[in-house]
C-alpha positions in Angstrom: -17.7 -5.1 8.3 -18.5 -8.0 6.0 -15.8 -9.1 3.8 -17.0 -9.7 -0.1 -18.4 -13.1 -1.6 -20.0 -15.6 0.4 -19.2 -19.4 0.7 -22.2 -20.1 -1.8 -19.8 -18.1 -4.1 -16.7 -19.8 -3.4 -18.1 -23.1 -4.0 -19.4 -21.8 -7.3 -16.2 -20.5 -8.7 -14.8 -23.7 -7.6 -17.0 -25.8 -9.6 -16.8 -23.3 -12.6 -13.1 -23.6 -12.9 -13.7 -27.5 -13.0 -13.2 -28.4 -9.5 -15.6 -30.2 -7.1 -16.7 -28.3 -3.3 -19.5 -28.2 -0.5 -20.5 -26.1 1.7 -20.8 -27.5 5.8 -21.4 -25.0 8.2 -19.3 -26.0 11.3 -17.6 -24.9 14.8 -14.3 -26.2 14.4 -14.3 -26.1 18.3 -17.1 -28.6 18.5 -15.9 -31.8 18.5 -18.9 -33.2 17.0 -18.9 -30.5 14.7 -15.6 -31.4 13.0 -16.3 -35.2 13.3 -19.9 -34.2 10.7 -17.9 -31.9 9.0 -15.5 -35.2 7.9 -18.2 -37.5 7.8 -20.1 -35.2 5.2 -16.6 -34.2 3.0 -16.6 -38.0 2.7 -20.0 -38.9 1.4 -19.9 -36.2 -1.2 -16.4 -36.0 -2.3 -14.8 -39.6 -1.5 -11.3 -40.3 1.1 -9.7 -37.1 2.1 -6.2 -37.2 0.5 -5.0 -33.4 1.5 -6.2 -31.3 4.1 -5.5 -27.1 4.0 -6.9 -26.0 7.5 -8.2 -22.5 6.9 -10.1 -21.7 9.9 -9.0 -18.2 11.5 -9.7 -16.3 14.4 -8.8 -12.7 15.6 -8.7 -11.2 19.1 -9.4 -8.8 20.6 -11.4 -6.6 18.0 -11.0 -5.9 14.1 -9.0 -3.5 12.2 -9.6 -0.3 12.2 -12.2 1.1 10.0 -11.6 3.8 7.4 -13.0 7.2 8.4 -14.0 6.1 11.6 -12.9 7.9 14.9 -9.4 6.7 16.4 -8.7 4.8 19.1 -9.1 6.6 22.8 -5.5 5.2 23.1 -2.9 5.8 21.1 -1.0 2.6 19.8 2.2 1.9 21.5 5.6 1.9 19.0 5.7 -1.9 19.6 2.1 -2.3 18.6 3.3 -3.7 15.1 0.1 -2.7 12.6 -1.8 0.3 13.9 -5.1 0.0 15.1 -4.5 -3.9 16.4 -3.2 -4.8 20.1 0.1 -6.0 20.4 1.1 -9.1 21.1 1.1 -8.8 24.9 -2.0 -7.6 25.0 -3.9 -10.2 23.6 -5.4 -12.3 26.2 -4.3 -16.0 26.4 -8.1 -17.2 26.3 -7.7 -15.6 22.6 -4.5 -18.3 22.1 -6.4 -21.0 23.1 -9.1 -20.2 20.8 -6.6 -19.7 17.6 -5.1 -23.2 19.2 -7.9 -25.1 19.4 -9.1 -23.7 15.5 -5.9 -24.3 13.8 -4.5 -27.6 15.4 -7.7 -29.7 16.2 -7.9 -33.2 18.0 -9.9 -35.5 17.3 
């Protein structure tokens, strides 16, 4: 399921409210990736003074979709939203992921 607008989009709404944006396509578990994605912020919009990280990730699977058939399984009570895994079921490779998205090193 694609979620509406595109980053094209976002970058135009910021600039039509007044604001200043770019667009850089980047794996944010690429180091080299993240070091272009800096160097390119930079060059077209000066020092970086704030930073909002907004890179997600979501394991295993997406939410359900409306209409579509349910799940073989059931949820279980302690599931939290229905349709996702719980917590204990998410594998710790997924973690990682989320980890190495959210809090990056460089």
């Amino acid at each position: 399921m694609r979620l509406p607008g595109t980053i094209g989009e976002t970058v135009a709404d910021i600039e039509v409210a007044g604001g200043r944006a770019i667009a850089v396509r980047a794996d944010l578990t690429e180091h080299d990736d993240v070091a272009r994605l800096v160097t390119q912020a930079r060059d077209a919009l000066g020092p970086i003074m704030i930073l909002v990280n907004n890179a997600a990730f979501t394991a295993p699977g997406r939410p359900p979709i409306p209409g579509a058939q349910p799940r073989a399984k059931p949820p279980r009570p302690t599931d939290g939203k229905p349709g996702w895994p719980g917590f204990l079921s998410i594998p710790l490779a997924a973690y990682r992921r989320h980890f190495d998205l959210s809090l990056p090193t460089s």
